[in-house]
N, C-alpha and C positions, 0 to 999 in steps of 0.2 A: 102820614105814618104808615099806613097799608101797603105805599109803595116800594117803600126801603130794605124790604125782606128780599125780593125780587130782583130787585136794581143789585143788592150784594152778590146774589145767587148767580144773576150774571160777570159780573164783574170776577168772582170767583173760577167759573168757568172758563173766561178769557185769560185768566193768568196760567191757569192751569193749560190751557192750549198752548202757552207761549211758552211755559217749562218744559211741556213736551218737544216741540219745534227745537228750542235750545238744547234739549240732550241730543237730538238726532240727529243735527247739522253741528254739536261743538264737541262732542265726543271722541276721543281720540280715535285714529286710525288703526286697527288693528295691524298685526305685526308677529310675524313667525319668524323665530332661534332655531333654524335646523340644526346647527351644533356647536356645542360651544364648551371649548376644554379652558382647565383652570391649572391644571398640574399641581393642585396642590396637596394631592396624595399619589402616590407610584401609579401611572397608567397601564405598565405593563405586568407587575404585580398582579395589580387587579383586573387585568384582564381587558381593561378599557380599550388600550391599543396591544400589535401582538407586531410583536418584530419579527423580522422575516429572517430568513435560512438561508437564502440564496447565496450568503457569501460562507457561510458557514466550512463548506468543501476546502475551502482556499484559508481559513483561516484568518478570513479579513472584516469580520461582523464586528464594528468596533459598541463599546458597551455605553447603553445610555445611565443617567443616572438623575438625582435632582438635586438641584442648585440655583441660590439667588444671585450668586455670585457674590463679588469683593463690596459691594455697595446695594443696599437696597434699602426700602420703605420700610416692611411689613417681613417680617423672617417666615412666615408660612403663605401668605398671599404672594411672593414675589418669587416662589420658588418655579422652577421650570425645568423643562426637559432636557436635557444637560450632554452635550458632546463628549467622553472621555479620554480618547486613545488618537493618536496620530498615527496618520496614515490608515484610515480605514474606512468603510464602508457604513452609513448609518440608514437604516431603512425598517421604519415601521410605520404603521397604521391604524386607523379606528373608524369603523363601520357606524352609517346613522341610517335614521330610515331613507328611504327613497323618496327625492321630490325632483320636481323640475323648474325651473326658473321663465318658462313661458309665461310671458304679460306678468311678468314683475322682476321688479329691481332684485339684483344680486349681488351682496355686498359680503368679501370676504377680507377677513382684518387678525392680524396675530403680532405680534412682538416679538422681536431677537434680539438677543446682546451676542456680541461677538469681543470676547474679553484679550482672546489670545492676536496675536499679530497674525491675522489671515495672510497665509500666502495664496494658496490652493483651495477654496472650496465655499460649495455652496451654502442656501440660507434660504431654500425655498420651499414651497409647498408643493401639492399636485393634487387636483380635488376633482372626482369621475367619477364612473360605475363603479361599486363594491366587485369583487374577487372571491369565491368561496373559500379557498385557503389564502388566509392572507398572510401564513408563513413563506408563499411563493410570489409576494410582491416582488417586483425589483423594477428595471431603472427599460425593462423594456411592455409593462405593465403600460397598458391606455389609461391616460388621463383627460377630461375637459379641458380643464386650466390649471396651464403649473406658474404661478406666481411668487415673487419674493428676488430677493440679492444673490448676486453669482460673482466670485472675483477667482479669476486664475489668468497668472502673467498678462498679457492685455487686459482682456477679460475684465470688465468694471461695471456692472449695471443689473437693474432690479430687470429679471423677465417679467414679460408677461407674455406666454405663451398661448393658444388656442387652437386645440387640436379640429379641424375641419374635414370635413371625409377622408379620415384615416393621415391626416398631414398636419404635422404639429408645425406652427406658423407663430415665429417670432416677429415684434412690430418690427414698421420699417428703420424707425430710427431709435437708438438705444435711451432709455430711460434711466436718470442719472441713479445711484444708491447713494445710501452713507456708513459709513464703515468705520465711524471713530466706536470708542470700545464699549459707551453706554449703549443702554437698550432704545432700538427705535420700533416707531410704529408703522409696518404697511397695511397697506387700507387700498381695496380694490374694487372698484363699481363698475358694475355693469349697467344698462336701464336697454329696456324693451323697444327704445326709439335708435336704436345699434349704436348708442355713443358709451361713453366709457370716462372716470376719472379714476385718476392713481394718485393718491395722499402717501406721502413722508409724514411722520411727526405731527401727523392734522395739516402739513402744508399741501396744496396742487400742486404737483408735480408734471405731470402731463394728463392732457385729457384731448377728447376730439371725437370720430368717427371710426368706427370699425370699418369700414366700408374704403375710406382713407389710407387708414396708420396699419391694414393689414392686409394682404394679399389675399384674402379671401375668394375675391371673385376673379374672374378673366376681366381682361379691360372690354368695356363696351364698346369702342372704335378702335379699328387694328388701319396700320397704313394699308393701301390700294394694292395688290399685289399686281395688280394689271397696269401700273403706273412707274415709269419711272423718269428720271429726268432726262429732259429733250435734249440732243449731243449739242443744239446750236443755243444752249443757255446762257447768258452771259449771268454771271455772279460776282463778277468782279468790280466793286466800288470804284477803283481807281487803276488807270495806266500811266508807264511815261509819259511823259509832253514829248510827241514827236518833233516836236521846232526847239524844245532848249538841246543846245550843243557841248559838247566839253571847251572850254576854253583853251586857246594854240596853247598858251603859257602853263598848262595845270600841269604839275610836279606830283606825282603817283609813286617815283621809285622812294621807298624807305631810305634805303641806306647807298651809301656811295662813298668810291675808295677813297680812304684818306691821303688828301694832297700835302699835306704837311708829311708823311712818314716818309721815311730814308732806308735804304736798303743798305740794311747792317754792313758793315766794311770786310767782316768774315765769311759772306755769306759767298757759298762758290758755288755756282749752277749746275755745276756736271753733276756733283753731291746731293747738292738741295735741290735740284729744280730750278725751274722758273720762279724769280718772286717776285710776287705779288702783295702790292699796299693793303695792309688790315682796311675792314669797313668799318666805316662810323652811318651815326644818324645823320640823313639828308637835312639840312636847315631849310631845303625850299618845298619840302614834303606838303605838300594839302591834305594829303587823304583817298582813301578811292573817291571817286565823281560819279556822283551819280544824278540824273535826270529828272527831273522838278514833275513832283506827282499832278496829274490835275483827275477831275472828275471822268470816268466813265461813258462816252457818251451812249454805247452799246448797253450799259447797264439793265439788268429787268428785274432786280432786286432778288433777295437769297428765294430760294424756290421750294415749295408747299409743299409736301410730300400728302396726296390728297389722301383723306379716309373714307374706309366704310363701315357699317355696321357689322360688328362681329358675328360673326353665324355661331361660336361657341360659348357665346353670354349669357349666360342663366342667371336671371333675377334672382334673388333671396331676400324676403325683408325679415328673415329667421335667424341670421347668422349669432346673434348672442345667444340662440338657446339651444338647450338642453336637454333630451326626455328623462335621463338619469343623472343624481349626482346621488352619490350611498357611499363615500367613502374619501377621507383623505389620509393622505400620507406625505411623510418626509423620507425623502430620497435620496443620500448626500454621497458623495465623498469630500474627504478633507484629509489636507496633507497637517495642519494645525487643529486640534482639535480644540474645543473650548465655548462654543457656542449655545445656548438656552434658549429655548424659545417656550410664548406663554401666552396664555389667552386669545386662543384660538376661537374667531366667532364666524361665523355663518349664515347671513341671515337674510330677509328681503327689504329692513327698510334704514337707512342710513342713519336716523335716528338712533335704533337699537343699537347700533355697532356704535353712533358717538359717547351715546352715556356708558356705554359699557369701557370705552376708553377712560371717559373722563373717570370712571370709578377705579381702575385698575393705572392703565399707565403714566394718566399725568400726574400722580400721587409720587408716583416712581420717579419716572424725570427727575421731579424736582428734589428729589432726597439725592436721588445720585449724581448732581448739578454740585448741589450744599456739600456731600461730605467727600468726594472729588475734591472740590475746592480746597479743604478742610485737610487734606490731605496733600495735598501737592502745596499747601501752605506750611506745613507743619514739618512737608518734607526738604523745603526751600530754605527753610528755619536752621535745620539740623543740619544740612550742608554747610550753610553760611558757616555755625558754630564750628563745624569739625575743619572749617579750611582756615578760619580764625585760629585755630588751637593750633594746627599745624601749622602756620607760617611763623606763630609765637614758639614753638617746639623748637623751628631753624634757625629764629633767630639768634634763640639762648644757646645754639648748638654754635651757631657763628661766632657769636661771644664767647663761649668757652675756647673754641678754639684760636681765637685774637690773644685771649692769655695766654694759651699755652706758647704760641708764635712768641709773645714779650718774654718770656722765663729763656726759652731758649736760646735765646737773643744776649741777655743779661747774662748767662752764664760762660756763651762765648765771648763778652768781653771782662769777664773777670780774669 
């Protein structure tokens, strides 16, 4: 009985160790929101972002405004920053504090709808160093990274830019967008290991190596310049057969004059000239002849253009980062205006940017999926009826007019 106080006391102790151990190692990872816009009250209003003047001289500063557009979820959560005016200029911005993305993930994610029929214009972002007046933003303003959808006439795909000693560097191969008129989600990762993924909609779209998919560095090996290829190379796979011959008998001319024609009975020489039989197709034609390839025996196979180590190759294992990011902005022109954009997030861990989707756009999606539908049904509907009504309108019109045709008829034979 004496023992049992003890044996508890321990036993107590050990769990209590174990609940310690378990919050330490299953506690969530922490996670910083450098910035994250909702638009669901006037930004510029309140001062959150400040549009810039740059176009203002010219009269081409087209005006934002807010809008869920023609379909949405939530009438105050779905509102967004809103394109107005064609053919203009749209460029403003919002200041956060200063961080930098070294040794951690950078993931930046926002939503457009693009309602009106794009011809002309962009759909991106550009996120860098803050600007003291950022009434003097404009389109030649340094950015880190300008990401998001771009279409004008060729023109079809999502950038992703990355400005690199003073050199804005688009990937090598273009990254597809989507451009139907619901809202989509880009979503743009960076990770400290220089790789990178780009989401559509939550789907991969591309992903891979910085180091790869961008111009970043010089190439490591450059061909020899002290090298070039030897005048006595053979590269050639194959020659004629010096032993195959043309055949005495091979027929080569195409055409030959026709034996059958007859020199018309009018025709008088002094007048016409000399005449001569029109050409027809030769029936004994073969073809050009040509000499039965065989192998090479000189061959030394296609020739190696040798390398060296580049002498202008600088290592970088830094190229995703950043010492400043204080500021993004939108930078547009559009010849169409009509475009929204909304929930703007910023942040280091992919997590954060998923739920914040899953709270925000796939709510949306799916409304503007249903009542889309709902509508292009309803509108399908009313078509059907009004060309129903109107064939029934001609026909009664056809019919009228078949009696009139019989009256008229009846009266000229009375």
């Amino acid at each position: 009985g004496d023992c049992e106080l003890p044996s508890l006391f321990i036993m107590a102790r050990r769990l209590a160790l174990l609940s310690a151990f378990a919050a330490l190692f299953c506690s969530p990872v922490s996670s910083t929101v450098y910035f994250k816009e909702t638009f669901d009250t006037d930004p510029i209003k309140e001062g959150r972002w400040v549009q810039s003047k740059w176009k203002d001289g010219e009269g081409m500063t087209g005006k934002f405004d807010l809008s869920h557009g023609e379909f949405y979820h939530d009438a105050k959560a779905d509102l967004g920053l809103h394109t107005t005016q064609d053919h203009r200029f749209y460029t403003a911005s919002a200041k956060f504090p200063k961080f930098s993305n070294k040794d951690k993930t950078l993931v930046i994610q926002y939503q457009i709808k693009n309602e009106q029929a794009i011809e002309c214009g962009g759909g991106y972002l550009k996120i860098g160093p803050a600007i003291e007046d950022q009434t003097k933003f404009s389109g030649d303003t340094k950015y880190n990274i300008m990401f998001g959808p771009d279409i004008c006439g060729a023109t079809r795909k999502t950038h992703v830019i990355f400005n690199y000693n003073d050199k804005n560097l688009d990937r090598k191969r273009d990254v597809e967008l989507r451009d139907q008129k619901q809202t989509h989600l880009y979503t743009l990762i960076v990770k400290p290991d220089n790789t990178y993924e780009v989401r559509i909609d939550n789907d991969k779209v591309a992903s891979g190596s910085l180091y790869e998919d961008w111009p970043f560095l010089k190439p490591k090996m450059i061909k020899d310049p002290a090298q070039s290829k030897p005048k006595d190379w053979v590269d050639e796979r194959e020659i004629d057969d010096p032993e195959d011959k043309r055949p005495a008998d091979w027929v080569e001319e195409k055409q030959i004059p026709d034996s059958n024609a007859k020199k018309p009975e009018d025709w008088d020489d002094e007048e016409d000239g000399d005449w001569t039989p029109p050409m027809m197709d030769n029936p004994e034609y073969k073809g050009e002849w040509k000499a039965k390839r065989i192998p090479n025996p000189a061959y030394k196979g296609e020739w190696v253009h040798p390398e060296i180590a580049n002498p202008e190759f600088v290592d970088d294992p830094t190229i995703y980062s950043y010492d400043d990011f204080s500021m993004v902005g939108i930078d547009l022109w559009q010849v169409k205006a009509g475009s929204i954009f909304d929930n703007i997030i910023i942040t280091d861990s992919i997590e954060e940017a998923e739920a914040f989707a899953k709270e925000t756009f796939e709510p949306l999606a799916k409304a503007e999926k249903e009542k889309k539908e709902a509508k292009d049904k309803a509108d399908k509907e009313a078509a059907d009826k009004a060309a129903k009504e109107a064939a029934e309108t001609s026909k009664a019109a056809d019919s009228v007019s078949d009696d009139d045709d019989d009256t008229v008829e009846l009266k000229d034979e009375l």
